[in-house]
N, C-alpha and C positions, 0 to 999 in steps of 0.2 A: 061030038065034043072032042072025042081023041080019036081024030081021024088018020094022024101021020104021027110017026116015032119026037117029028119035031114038035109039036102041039105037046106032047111028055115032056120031051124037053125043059119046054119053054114052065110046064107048070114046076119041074123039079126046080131048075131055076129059080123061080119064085118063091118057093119053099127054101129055099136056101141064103135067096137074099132076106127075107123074110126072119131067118133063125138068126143070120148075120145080124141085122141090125136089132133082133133084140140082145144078142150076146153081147154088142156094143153099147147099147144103151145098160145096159149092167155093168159094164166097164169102168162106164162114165159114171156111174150113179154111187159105188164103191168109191173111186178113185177122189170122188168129191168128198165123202165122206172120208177118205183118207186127209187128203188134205182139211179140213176144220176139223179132226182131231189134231194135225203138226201144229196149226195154228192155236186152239186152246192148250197145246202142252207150252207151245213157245211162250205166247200172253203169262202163262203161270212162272215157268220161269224166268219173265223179264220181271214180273210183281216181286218175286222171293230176290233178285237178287238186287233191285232196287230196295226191298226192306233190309239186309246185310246193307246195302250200303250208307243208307241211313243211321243204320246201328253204328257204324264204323266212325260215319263223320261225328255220330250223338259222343262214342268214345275218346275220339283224338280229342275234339273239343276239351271235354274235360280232363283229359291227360295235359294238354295244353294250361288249361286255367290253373293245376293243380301241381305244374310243374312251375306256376310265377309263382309260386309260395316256399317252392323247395332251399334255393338258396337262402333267403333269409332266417329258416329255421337250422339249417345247416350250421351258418356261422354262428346263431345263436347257440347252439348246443357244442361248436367250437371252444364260443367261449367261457362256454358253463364248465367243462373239462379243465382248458385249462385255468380256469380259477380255482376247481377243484384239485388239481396238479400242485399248482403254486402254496396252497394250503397245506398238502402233506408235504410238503417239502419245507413248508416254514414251522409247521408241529415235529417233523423230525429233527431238524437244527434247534430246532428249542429243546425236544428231547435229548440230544445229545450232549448239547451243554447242559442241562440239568444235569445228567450222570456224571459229568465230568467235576461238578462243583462238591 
């Protein structure tokens, strides 16, 4: 069977290609599992930042909607003031000619 130092050889050899390609094949087997965990973490945060964005567009939206209302309440309260302006100012001319009389 192991008649010459090469017949050793040849078997170390084999034992070594042998550990080789299971060492590789763990390699590979890790390395794949490495990769579909990058993959499920990437999936999760493309879901979470497509939900922010969502949320984002749901909020402009109604900042939007809620900003056509502003002006018109604006000058309504414009001119609630100054009609309230114009009032003490016509109760204090009325007051003051009353003390004057």
């Amino acid at each position: 069977m192991l008649s010459t130092s090469l017949d050793l050889f040849w078997v170390a050899l084999a034992f070594a290609v042998l550990w080789i390609g299971i060492a590789t094949g763990f390699a590979i087997f890790y390395f794949a599992l490495l990769v579909r965990n990058i993959w499920r973490i990437s999936e999760s945060i493309k879901k979470k930042v497509e939900a922010v964005q969502k949320v984002m567009t749901a909020f402009k939206g109604r900042v939007e909607n809620t900003a056509s209302y502003v002006p018109p309440l604006i000058d309504a309260a414009t001119k609630i003031i100054e009609a309230m302006v114009e009032k003490k100012k016509a109760q204090a001319a009325s007051g003051k000619k009353s003390k004057k009389k």
